[in-house]
C-alpha positions as CSV (number, residue, x, y, z in Angstrom):
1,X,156.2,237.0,152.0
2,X,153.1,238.4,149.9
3,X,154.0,235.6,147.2
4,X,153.0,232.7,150.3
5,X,149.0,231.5,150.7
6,X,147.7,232.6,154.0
7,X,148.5,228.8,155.6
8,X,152.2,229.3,154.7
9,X,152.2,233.0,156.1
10,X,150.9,231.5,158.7
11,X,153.9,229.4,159.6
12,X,156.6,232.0,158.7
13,X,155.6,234.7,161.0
14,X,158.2,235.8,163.4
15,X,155.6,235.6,166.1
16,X,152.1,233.4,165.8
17,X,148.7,234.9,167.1
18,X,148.3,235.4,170.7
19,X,151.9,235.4,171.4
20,X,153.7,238.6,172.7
21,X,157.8,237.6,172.5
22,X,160.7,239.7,174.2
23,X,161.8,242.0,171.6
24,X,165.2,241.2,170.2
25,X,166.7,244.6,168.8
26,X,169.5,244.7,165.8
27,X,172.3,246.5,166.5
28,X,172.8,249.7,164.5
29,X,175.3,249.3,161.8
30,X,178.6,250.8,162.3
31,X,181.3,251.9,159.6
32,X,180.5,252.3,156.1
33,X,179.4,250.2,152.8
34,X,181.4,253.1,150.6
35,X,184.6,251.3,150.3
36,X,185.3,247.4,149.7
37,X,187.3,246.9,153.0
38,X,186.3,249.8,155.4
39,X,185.8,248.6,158.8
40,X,182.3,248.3,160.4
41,X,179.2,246.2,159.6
42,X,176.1,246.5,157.1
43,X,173.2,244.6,158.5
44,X,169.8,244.4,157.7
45,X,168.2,243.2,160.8
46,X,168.8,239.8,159.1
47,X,171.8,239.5,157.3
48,X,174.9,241.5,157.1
49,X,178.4,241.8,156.5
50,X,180.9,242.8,159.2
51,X,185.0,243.6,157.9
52,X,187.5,244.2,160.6
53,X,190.1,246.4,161.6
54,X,193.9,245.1,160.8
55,X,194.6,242.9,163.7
56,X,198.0,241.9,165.0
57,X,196.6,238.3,165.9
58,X,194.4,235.7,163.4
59,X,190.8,235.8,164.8
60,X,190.4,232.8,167.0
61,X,186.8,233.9,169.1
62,X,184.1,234.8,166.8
63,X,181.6,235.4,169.7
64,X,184.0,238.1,170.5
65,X,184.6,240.1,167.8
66,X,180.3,240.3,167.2
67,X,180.4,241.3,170.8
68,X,182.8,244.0,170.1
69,X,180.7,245.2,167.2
70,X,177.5,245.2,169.7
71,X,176.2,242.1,168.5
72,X,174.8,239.6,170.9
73,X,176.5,236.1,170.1
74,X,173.9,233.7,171.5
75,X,171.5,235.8,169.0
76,X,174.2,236.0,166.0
77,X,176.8,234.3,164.3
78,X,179.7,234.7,161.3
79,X,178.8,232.2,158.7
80,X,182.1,229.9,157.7
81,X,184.1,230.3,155.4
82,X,185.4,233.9,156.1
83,X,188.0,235.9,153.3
84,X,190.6,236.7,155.6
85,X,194.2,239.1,154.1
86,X,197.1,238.8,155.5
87,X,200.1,240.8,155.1
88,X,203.6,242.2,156.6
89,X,204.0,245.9,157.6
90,X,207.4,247.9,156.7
91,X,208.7,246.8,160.0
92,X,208.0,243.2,159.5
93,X,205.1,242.7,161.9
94,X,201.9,240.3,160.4
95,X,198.8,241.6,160.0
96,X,194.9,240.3,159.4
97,X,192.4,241.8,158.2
98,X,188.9,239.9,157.3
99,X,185.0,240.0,156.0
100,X,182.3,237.4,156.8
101,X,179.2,237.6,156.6
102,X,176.9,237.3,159.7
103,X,173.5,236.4,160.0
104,X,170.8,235.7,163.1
105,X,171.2,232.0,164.4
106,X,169.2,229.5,162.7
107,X,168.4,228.0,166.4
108,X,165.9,228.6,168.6
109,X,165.9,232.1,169.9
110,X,163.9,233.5,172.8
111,X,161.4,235.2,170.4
112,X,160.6,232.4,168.7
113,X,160.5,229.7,171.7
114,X,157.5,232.4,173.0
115,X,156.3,232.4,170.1
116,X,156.2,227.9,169.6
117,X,154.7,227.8,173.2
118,X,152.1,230.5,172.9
119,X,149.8,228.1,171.1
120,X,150.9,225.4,173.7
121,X,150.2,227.7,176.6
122,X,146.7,229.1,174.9
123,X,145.4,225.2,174.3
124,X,142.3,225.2,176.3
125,X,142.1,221.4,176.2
126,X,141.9,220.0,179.7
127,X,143.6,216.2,180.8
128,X,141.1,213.4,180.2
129,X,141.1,209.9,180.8
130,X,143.4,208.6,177.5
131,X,142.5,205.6,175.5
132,X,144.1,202.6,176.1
133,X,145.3,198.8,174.1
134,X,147.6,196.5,173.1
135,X,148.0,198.0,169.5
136,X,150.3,200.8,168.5
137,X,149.6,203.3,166.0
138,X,153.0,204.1,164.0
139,X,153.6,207.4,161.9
140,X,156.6,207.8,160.4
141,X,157.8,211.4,159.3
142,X,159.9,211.5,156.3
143,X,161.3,213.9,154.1
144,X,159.3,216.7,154.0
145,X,162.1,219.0,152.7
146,X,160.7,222.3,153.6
147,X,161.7,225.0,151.8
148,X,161.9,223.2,148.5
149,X,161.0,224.7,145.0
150,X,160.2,221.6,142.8
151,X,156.7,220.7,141.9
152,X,154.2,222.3,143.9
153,X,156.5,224.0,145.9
154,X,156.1,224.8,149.5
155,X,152.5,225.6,149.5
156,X,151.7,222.1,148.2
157,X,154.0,220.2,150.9
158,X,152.8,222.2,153.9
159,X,148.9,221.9,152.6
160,X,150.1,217.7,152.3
161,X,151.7,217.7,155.7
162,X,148.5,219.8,157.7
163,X,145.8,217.4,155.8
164,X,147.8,214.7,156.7
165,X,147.6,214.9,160.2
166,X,143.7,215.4,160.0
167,X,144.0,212.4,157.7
168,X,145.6,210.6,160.7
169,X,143.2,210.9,163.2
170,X,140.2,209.7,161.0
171,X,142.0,206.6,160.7
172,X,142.7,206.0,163.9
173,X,138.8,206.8,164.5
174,X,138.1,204.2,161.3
175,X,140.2,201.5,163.1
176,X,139.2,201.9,166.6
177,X,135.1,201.7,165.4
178,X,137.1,198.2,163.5
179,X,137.3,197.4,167.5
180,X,141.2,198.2,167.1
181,X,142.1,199.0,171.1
182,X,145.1,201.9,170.4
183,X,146.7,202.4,173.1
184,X,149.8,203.4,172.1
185,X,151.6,206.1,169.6
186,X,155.1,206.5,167.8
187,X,156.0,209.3,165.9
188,X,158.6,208.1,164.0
189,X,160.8,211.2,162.6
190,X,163.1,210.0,159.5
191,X,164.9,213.1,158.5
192,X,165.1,215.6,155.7
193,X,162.6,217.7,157.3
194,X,164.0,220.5,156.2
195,X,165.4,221.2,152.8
196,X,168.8,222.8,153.8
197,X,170.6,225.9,151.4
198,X,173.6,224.0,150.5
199,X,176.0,221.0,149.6
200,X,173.6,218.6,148.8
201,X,173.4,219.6,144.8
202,X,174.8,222.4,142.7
203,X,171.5,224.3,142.2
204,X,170.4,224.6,145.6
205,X,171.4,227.4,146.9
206,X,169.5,229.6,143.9
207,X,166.5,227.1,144.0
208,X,165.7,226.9,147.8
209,X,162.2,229.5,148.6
210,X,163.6,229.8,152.6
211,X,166.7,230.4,154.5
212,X,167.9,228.0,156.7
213,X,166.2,229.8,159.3
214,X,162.8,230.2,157.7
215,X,163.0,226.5,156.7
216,X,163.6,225.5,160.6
217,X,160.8,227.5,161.9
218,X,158.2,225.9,159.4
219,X,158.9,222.2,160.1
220,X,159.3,223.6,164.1
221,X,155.4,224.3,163.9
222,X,154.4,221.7,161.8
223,X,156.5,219.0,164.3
224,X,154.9,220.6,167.3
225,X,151.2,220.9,165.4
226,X,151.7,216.6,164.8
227,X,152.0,216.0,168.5
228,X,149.7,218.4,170.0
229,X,146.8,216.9,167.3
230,X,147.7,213.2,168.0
231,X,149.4,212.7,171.8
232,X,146.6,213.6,173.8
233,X,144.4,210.5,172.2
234,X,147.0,207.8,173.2
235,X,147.9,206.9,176.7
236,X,151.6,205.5,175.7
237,X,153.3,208.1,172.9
238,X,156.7,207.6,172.3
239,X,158.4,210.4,169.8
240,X,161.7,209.5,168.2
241,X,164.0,211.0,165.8
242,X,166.8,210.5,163.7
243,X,169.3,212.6,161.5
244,X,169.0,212.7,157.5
245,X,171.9,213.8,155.4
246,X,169.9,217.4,154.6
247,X,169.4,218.6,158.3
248,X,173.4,218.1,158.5
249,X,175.9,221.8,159.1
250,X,177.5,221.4,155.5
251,X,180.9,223.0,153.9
252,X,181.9,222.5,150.5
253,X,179.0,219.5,149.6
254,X,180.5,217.3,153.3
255,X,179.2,217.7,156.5
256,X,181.8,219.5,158.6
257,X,181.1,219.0,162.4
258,X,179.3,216.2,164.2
259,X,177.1,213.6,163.9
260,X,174.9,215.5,166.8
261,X,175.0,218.6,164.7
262,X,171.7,218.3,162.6
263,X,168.5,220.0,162.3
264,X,166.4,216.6,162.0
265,X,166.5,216.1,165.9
266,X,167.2,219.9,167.1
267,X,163.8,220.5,165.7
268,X,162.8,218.1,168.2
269,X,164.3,219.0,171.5
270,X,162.5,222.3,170.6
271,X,159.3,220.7,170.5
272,X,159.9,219.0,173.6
273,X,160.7,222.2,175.4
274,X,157.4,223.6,174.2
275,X,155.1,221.1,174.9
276,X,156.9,221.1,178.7
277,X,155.0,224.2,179.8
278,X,152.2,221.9,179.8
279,X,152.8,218.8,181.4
280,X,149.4,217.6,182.6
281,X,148.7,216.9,178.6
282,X,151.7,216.6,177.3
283,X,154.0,215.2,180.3
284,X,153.1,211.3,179.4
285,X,155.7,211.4,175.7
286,X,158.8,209.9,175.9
287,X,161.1,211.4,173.9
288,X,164.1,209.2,172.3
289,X,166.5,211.9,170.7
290,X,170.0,210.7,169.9
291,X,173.0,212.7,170.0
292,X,176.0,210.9,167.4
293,X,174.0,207.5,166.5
294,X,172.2,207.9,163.0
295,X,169.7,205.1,164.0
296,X,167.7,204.2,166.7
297,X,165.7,201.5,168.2
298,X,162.3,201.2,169.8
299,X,160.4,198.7,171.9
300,X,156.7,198.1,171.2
301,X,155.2,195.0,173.0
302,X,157.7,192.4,172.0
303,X,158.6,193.5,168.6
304,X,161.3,196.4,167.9
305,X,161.0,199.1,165.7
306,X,164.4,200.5,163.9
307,X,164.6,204.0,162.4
308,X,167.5,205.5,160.0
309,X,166.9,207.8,157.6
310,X,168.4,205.9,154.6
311,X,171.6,207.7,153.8
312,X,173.9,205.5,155.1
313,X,173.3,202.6,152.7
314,X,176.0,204.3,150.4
315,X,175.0,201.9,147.5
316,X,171.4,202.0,148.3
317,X,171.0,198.7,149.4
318,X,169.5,198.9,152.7
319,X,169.1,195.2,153.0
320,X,173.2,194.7,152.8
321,X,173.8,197.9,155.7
322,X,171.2,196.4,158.0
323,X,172.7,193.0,157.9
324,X,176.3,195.0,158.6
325,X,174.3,196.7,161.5
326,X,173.4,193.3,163.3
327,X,177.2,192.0,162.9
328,X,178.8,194.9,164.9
329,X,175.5,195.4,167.3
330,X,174.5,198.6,166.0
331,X,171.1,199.5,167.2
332,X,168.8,198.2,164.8
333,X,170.6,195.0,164.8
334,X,167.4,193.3,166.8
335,X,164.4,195.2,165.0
336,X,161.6,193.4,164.1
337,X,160.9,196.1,161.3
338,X,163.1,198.9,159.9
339,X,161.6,202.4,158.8
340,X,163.5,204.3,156.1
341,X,163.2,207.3,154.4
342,X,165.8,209.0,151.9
343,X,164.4,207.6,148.3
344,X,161.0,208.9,148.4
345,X,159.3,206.1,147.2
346,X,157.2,203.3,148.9
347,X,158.4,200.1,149.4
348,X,157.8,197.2,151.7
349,X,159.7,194.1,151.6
350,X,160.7,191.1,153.9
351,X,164.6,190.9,153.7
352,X,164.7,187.8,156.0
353,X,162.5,186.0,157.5
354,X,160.3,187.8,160.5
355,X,162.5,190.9,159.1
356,X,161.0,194.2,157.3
357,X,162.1,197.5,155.6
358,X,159.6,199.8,155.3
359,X,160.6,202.6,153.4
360,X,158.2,206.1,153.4
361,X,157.6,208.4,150.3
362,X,158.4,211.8,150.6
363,X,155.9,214.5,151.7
364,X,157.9,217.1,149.1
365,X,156.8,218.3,145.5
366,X,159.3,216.2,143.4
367,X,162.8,216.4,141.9
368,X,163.0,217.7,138.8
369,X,166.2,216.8,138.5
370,X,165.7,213.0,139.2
371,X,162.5,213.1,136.8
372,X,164.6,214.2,133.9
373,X,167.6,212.2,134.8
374,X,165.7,208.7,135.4
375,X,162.6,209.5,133.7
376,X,160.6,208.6,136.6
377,X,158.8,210.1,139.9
378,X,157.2,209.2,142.9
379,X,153.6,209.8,144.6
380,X,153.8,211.6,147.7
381,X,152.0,210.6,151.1
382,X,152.0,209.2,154.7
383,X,152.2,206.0,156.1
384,X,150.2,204.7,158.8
385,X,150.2,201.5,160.5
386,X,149.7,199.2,163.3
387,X,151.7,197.6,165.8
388,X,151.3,194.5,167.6
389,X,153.0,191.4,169.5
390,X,151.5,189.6,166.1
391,X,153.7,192.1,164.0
392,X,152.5,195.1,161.8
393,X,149.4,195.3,160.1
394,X,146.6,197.7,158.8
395,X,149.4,200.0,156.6
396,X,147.8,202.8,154.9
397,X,149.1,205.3,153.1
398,X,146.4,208.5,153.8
């Protein structure tokens, strides 16, 4: 990773300063590269490629075959799809042979959950009395899509996203000498933290600068470094999350499993299981973390505050989807204000009366694609603002 800037190496290491992680071991590679369907498995600590023997029954257990290998399945996994033969012996009995390719699990393993809570644990920081008030600071979190190569890269998001969050809390000092009382935090996560490797455009997959993995562990410490700098100076912090179309498990340009399936809020419960180990500054968050719904609703004085990430407005028109949301219920059906990311660009607008979308610009360096497609960009940068029984007010982009 000599290519990175010391900040981003930073972030990518396997394990941060002053942690000391169990040591996961690879498994020593069995069989042999020399032929193109020998049995046995290349691996490179990494990624690898495992072929099987001819078996007399299709493959339905994964977990089983890697354990049979000497692979640890809650550590690895076979990426879908897998090239699978099939064929008939002289006696007419059916037979399957296959390759995948296996790589380590883009969770959260033991190594690096040591590794996210060592700074937590090593936080000399002790409880204090936390400021209190009827206002709400609101920071919403929108696609940072780590891991992308466009514009400045991923030096220039992660050097946005840090200075960002020392941006924050000189404006919450600015509004508070204002005589702002701030009680209250919500960190407002929109999705499309994370870039993703493929199925969202054709070029991805040779255009992306991390794995999945890498790309995970990045907005990880950047998630967990938000709340640690800003939840100790607010007596009521709320975090919530929702799921954006590139933190979804993807196969052939679709997502393939479940709603719950997506990095956007994983990243999250990981940050929450961090920040446990020290509850006497971190045990006042409420953490609102859905499992199928693609929005969410939150309650701040007497005004409600709706989050979706943007993607399902299939036409773009979030106006038209919300007003579909309050006809079947949906969860943003009674919010006062709507938070949006998914377009990149600002934009605040009253759709109805007493009703706002807010929609965030993207923390990432661009599309090149859209640039010389439309012509046009956006400016990057992150929202702030405050919440009140009177409504929003004091938005600034810092």
């Amino acid at each position: 990773m000599s290519e990175f800037s010391e900040r981003v190496k930073h972030l990518l290491q396997s394990v941060e300063a002053g942690s000391e992680p169990t040591k996961v071991e690879a498994p020593k590679a069995k069989g042999s590269a020399g032929l193109s369907w020998t049995p046995g498995i290349v691996f490179d600590g990494k990624h690898g490629e495992l072929s099987t023997k001819a078996k007399s029954e299709p493959v339905g257990n994964w977990d089983a075959e890697l354990a049979e290998w000497g692979f640890d399945p809650k550590v690895y996994e076979v990426v879908e799809p897998v090239r699978v033969s099939t064929w008939q012996t002289y006696d007419e009995r059916q037979l399957w042979a296959y390759k995948a390719q296996i790589r380590t699990r883009s969770g959260v393993t033991q190594t690096e959950l040591e590794a996210l809570t060592a700074p937590v644990k090593s936080d000399r920081r002790k409880p204090r009395e936390r400021p209190t008030g009827a206002y709400t600071l609101v920071v919403p979190l929108g696609d940072w899509q780590i891991g992308k190569s466009d514009g400045d890269g991923l030096e220039g998001t992660v050097t946005r996203i840090q200075q960002s969050f020392e941006a924050i809390v000189d404006r919450v000092k600015f509004l508070r000498s204002c005589g702002y009382e701030i009680g209250g935090l919500l960190i407002a996560s929109l999705g499309d933290l994370g870039e993703g490797c493929q199925g969202h455009y054709e070029q991805q997959t040779f255009n992306v600068t991390l794995d999945r993995r890498d790309q995970n562990k990045v907005v990880r410490r950047l998630a967990r470094n938000c709340v640690m700098k800003l939840a100790t100076e607010f007596d009521r912090v709320t975090v919530a999350a929702v799921a954006g179309n590139h933190g979804e498990n993807r196969r052939n340009g679709k997502s393939f499993t479940s709603n719950n399936d997506n990095d956007d809020v994983s990243i999250w419960e990981s940050v929450a299981e961090t920040l446990s180990v020290r509850p006497e500054l971190y045990g006042h968050i409420k953490w609102l973390l859905p499992t199928e719904e693609l929005s969410v609703s939150v309650q701040i004085g007497n005004k409600v505050v709706g989050l979706a990430h943007g993607h399902q407005a299939r036409s773009g028109d979030i106006g038209r989807w919300w007003e579909g949301q309050s006809l079947s219920n949906r969860p943003v059906a009674s919010a006062d204000l709507l938070l949006t990311g998914h377009f990149h660009h600002f934009r605040c607008i009253e759709v109805a009366k007493g009703k706002w979308h807010l929609q965030v610009p993207a923390m990432d360096g661009g599309s090149l694609w859209f640039e010389e497609s439309a012509g046009r960009g956006s400016t990057q940068g992150q929202v702030t603002f405050l919440m009140s029984d009177a409504g929003w007010s004091e938005l600034k982009i810092v």
